[in-house]
C-alpha positions as CSV (number, residue, x, y, z in Angstrom):
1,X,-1.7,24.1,17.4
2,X,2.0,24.7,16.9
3,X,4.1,22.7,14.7
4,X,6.2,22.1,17.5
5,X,2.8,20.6,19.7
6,X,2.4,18.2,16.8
7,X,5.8,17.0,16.4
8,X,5.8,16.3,20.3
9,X,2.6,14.2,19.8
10,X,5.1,11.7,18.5
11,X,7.9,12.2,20.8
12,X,5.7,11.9,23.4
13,X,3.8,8.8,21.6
14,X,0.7,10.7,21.5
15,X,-2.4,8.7,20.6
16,X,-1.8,5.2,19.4
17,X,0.3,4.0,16.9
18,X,-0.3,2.4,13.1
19,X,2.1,1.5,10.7
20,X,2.3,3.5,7.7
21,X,5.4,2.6,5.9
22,X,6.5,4.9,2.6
23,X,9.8,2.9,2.0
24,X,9.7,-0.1,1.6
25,X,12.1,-1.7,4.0
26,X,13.1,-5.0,2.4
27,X,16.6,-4.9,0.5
28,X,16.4,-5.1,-3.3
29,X,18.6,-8.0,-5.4
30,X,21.7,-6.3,-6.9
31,X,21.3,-4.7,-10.3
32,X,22.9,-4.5,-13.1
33,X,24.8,-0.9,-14.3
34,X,22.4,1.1,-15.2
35,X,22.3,2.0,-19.3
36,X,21.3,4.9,-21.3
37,X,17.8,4.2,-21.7
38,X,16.2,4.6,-25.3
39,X,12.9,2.9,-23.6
40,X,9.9,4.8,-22.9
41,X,7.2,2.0,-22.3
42,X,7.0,-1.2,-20.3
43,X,4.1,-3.1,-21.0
44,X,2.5,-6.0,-18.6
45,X,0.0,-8.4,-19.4
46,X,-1.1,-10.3,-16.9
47,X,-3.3,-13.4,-15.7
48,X,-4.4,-14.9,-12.9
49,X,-5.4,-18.0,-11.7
50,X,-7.8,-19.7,-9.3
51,X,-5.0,-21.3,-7.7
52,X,-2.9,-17.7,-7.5
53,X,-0.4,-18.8,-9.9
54,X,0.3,-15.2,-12.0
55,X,1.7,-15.7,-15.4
56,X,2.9,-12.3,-16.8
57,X,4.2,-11.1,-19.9
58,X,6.2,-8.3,-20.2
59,X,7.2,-6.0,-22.9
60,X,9.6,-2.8,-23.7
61,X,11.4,-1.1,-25.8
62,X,15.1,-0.3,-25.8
63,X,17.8,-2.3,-24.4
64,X,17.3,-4.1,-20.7
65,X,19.5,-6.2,-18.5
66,X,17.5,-7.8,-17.0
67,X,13.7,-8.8,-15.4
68,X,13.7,-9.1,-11.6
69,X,11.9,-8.9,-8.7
70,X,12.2,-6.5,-6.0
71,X,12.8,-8.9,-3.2
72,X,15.4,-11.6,-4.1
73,X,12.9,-14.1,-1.8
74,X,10.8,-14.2,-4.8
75,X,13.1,-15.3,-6.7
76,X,12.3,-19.6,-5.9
77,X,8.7,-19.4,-7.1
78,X,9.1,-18.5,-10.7
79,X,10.1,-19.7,-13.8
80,X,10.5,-18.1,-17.3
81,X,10.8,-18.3,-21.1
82,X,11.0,-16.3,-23.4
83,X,9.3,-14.7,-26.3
84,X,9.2,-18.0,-28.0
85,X,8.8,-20.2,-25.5
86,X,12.3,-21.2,-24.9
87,X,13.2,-21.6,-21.1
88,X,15.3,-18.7,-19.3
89,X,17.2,-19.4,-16.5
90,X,16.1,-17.4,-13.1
91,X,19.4,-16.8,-11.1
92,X,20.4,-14.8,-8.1
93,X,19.9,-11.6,-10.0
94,X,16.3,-12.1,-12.0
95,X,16.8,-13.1,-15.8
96,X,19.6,-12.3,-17.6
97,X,18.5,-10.8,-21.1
98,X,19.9,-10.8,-24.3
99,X,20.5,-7.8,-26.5
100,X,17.9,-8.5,-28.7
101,X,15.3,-9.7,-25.9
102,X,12.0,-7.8,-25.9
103,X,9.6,-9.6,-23.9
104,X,9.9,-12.6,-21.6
105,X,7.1,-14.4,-19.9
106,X,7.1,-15.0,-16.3
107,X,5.7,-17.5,-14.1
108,X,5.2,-17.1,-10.2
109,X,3.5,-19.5,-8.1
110,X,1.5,-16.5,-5.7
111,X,-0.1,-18.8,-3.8
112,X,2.7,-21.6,-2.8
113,X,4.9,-18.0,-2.0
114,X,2.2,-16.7,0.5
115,X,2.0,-20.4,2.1
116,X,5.5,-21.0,2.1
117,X,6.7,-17.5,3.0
118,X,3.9,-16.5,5.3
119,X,5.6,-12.8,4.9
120,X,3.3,-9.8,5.8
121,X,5.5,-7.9,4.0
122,X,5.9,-9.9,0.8
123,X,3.1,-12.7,0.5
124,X,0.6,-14.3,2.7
125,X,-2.5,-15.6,2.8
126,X,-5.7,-14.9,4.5
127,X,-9.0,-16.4,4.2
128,X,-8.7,-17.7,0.9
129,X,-7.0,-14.9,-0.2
130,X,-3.4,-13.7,-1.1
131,X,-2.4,-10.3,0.4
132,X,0.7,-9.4,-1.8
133,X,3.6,-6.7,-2.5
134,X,4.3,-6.4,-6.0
135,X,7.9,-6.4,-4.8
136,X,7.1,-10.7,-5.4
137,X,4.9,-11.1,-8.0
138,X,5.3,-7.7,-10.7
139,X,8.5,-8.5,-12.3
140,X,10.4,-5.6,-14.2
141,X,13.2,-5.0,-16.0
142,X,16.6,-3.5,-15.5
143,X,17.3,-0.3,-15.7
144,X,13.7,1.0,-15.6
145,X,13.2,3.8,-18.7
146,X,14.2,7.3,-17.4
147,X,12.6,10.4,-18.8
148,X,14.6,12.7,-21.3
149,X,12.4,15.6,-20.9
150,X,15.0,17.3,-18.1
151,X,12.9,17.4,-15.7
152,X,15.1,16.0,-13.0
153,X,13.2,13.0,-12.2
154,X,15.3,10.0,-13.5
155,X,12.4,7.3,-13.1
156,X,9.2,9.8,-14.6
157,X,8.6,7.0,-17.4
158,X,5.8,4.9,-16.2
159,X,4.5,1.4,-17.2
160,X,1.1,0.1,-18.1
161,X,-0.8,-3.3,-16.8
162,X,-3.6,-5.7,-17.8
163,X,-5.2,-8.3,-15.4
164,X,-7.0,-11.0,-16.1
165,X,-8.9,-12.9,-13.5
166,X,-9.6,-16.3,-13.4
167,X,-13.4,-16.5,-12.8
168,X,-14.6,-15.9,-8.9
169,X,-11.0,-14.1,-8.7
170,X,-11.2,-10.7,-8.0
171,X,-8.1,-8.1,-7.7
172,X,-7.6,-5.2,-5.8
173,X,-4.3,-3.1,-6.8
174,X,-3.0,0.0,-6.1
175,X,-2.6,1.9,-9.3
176,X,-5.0,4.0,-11.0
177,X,-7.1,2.8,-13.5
178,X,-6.3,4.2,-17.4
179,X,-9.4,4.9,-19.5
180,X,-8.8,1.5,-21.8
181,X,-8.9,-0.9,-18.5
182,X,-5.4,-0.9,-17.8
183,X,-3.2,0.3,-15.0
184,X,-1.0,3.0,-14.6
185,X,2.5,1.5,-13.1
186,X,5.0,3.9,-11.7
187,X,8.7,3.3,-10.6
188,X,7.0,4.3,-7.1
189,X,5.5,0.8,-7.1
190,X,9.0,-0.8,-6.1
191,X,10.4,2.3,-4.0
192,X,6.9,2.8,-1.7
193,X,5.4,0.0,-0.3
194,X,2.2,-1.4,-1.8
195,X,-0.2,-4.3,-1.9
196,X,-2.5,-6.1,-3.9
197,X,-4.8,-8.4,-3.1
198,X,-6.0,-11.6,-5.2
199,X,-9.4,-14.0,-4.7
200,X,-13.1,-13.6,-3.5
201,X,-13.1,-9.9,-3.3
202,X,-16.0,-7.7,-2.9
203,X,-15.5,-4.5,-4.3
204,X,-17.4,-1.2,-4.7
205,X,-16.7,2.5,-5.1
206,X,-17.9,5.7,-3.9
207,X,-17.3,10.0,-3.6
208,X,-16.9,11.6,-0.4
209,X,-15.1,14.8,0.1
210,X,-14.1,15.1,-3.6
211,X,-12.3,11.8,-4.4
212,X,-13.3,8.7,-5.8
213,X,-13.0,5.6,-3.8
214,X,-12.4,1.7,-4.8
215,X,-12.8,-0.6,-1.7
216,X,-12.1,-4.1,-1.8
217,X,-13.5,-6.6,1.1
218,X,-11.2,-9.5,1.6
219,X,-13.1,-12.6,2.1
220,X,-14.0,-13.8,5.7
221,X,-17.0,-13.3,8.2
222,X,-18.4,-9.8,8.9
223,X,-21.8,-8.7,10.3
224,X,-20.7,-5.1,9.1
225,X,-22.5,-4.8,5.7
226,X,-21.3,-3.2,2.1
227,X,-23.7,0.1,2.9
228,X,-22.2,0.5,6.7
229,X,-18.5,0.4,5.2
230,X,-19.1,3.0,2.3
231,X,-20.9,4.9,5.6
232,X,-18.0,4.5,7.7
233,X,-15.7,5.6,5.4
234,X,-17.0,8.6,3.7
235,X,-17.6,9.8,7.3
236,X,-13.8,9.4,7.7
237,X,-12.7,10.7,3.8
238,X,-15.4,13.8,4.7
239,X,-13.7,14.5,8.2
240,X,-10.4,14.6,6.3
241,X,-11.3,16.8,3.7
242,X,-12.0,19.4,6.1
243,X,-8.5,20.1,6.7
244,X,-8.4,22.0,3.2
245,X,-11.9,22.4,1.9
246,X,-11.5,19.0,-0.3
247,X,-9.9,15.5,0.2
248,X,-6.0,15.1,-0.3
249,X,-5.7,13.0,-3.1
250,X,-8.4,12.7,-6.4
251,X,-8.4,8.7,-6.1
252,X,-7.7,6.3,-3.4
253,X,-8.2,2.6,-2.7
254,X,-9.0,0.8,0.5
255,X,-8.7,-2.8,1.4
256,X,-11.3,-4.0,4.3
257,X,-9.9,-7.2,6.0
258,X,-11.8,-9.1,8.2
259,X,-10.5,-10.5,11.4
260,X,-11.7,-12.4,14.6
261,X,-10.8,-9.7,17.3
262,X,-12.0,-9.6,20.5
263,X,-11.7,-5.3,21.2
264,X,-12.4,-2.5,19.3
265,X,-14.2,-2.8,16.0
266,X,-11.4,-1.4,14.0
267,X,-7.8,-2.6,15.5
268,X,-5.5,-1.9,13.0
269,X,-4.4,0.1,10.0
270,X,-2.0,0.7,7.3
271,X,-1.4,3.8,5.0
272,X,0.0,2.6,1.8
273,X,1.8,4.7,-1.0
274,X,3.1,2.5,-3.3
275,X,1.4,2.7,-6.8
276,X,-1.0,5.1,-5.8
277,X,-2.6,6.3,-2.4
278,X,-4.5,4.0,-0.3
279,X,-4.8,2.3,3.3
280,X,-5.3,-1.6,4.2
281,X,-8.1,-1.7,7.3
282,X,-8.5,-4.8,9.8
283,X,-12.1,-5.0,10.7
284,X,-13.1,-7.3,13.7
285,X,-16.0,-9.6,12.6
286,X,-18.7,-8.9,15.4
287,X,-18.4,-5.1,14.7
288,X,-21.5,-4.1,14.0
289,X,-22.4,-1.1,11.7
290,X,-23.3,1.3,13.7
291,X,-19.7,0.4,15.4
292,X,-17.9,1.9,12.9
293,X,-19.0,5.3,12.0
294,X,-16.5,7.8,14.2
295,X,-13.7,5.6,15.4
296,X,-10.2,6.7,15.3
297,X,-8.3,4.3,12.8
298,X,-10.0,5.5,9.3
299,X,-9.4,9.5,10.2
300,X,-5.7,8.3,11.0
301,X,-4.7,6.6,7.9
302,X,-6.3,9.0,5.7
303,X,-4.9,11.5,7.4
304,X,-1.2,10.5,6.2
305,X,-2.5,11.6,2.6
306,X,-2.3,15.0,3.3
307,X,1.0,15.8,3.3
308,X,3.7,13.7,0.7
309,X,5.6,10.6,2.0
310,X,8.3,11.1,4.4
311,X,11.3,8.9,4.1
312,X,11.9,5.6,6.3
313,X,13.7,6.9,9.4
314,X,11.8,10.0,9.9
315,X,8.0,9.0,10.8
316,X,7.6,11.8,13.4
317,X,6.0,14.4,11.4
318,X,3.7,12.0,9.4
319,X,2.8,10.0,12.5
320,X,2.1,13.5,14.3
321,X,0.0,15.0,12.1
322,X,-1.8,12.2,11.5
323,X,-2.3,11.7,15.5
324,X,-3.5,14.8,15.5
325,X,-6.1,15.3,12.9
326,X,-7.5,11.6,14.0
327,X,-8.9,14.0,17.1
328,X,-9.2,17.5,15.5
329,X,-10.7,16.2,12.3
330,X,-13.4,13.6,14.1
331,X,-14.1,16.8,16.0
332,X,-14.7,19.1,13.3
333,X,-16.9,16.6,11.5
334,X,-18.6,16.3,14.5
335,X,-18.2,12.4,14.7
336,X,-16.9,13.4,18.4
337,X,-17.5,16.3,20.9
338,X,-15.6,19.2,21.3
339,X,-14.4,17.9,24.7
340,X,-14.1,14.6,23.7
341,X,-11.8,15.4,20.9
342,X,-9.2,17.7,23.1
343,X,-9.5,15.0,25.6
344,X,-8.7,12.5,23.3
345,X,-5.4,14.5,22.4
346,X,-4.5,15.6,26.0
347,X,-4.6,11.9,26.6
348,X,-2.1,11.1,24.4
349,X,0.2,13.8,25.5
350,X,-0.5,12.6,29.2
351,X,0.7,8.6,27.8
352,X,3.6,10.3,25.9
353,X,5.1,12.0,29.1
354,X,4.6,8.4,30.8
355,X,6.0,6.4,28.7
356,X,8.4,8.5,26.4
357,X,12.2,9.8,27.3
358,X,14.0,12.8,27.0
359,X,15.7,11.9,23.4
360,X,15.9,14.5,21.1
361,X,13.7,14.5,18.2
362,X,16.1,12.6,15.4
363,X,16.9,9.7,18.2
364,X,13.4,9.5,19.3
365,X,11.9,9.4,15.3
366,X,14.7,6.9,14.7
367,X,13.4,4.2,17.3
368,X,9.8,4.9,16.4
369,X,10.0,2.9,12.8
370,X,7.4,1.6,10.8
371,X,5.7,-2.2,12.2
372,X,6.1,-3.3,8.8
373,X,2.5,-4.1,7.0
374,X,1.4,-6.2,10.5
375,X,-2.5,-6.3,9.3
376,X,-2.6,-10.0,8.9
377,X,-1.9,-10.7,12.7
């Protein structure tokens, strides 16, 4: 197909649409000027309640301004001391830090924020369990280290994490896992969007096509079992990976959440970047099994892995390629037939000419956005 057929699968609003934000759409707090950095670590250490409440201590070297959040609406839900136990004050711009300051310890009430908030995109909870961006609860100082190898990249230097669970709390997070238990934390974290996920978690891994997978089942009802998800998406990573021989990306996380859904077994999904590559999938509570196994939604958010992120305002290609190979893909892997997979895509074209307009390509990307991360309705 030409690239200019799958750019008009968006413009034409192809075959239905998920949200897969890159850029995270929520405006920062101001920062400070940034400083020559002499840092080349930040170090987290972090626990976790039973009642969500996330005390972290954080570390670096070199001189910071300050320790923030991402999103100035977490800024009500902590407090802070620091590295003896003296109280810091948390204003309108994070904590301000003395010269001297190396580590401060914060504490933020997860659980009263996704109550209170109720913020798909920042905190909420769901069946017991908080959904979270670390744009809330990872707090990190101001000006994050930059990289003096001259490479180009001004935020290369990366950060490392420890979690610690209160017992019958599980975590799901979206950076990869270091040898020594910890987590690899890149500036991508704050820039992407991401989510974590805190509280009765089932979690198991698999290969398929390649890659390694962690998926993390929120709590809630499901008839689908453990064994019929890791079937359902392996089918999915495998049909993927047959776009170049092998799956896009080495690791990848997925979070299952279940919800009461009266249609299709698999409503919803999300493509997350933030931290490292994943996807958050609703899953309707009286799917079944053998429901799952060739539906549309898992070949569609995996498919955004194969090329990079695009940036906020320009979804088309991302959204069309990923349109695309949800049929092609499925039909390759032979999880549809032949006919049903072109019909599948003429389909779309056919709902595109109904209900799209004759916009150019920059005004029609522009209006298509990203939902936001909507998997909690």
């Amino acid at each position: 197909v030409a690239i200019g057929a799958i750019g008009a699968i968006v413009v034409i609003g192809a075959i239905g649409a998920c949200a897969s934000p890159t850029i995270a759409a929520a405006p920062p707090i101001v920062r400070a000027p940034s400083i020559a950095a002499a840092t080349k670590r930040i170090e987290w250490n972090v626990e976790v309640s039973s009642a969500f409440v996330v005390d972290e201590r954080v570390c670096w070297d070199g001189p910071m301004t300050r320790v923030m959040p991402e999103n100035a609406r977490a800024l009500p839900y902590a407090t802070a001391v620091d590295d003896r136990g003296r109280p810091l004050v948390v204003g309108d711009d994070g904590i301000a830090l003395a010269p001297d300051d190396r580590c401060v310890v914060v504490r933020f009430d997860l659980g009263r924020a996704a109550r209170e908030l109720d913020d798909r995109e920042l905190a909420t909870m769901r069946n017991g369990a908080v959904i979270a961006s670390p744009d809330a609860w990872l707090w990190r100082p101001e000006p994050w280290p930059r990289d003096g190898d001259g490479d180009g990249d001004a935020h290369a230097e990366r950060g490392a994490l420890r979690v610690h669970t209160a017992d019958g709390i599980g975590a799901a997070l979206p950076w990869p896992k270091l040898r020594d238990g910890r987590y690899d934390v890149s500036y991508a974290t704050w820039k992407m969007v991401a989510r974590a996920a805190f509280g009765k978690i089932v979690a198991h891994e698999f290969d398929a096509g390649g890659a390694h997978f962690t998926v993390s089942r929120l709590p809630g009802p499901l008839h689908v079992s453990d064994a019929g998800i890791e079937r359902w998406l392996a089918s999915a990573a495998d049909a993927v990976s047959l776009v170049d021989g092998h799956f896009p990306v080495k690791t990848a996380q997925i979070i299952v959440v279940p919800i009461d859904f009266g249609g299709r077994s698999v409503p919803f999904g999300m493509a997350v970047r933030g931290g490292g590559p994943g996807a958050i999938i609703l899953v309707s509570r009286g799917a079944h099994d053998d429901d799952l196994v060739g539906e549309w939604v898992s070949v569609h958010e995996l498919s955004h892995l194969l090329i990079p992120p695009v940036k906020h305002g320009e979804p088309w290609l991302s959204e069309g390629l990923a349109s695309y190979y949800q049929q092609i893909a499925r039909g390759r892997a032979g999880l549809l037939s032949e006919a049903d997979a072109w019909a599948g895509l003429v389909d779309g074209f056919d709902r595109g000419r109904a209900d799209g307009s004759s916009e150019p390509l920059s005004k029609a990307a522009a209006h298509m956005g990203f939902p936001g991360a909507g998997f909690v309705h």
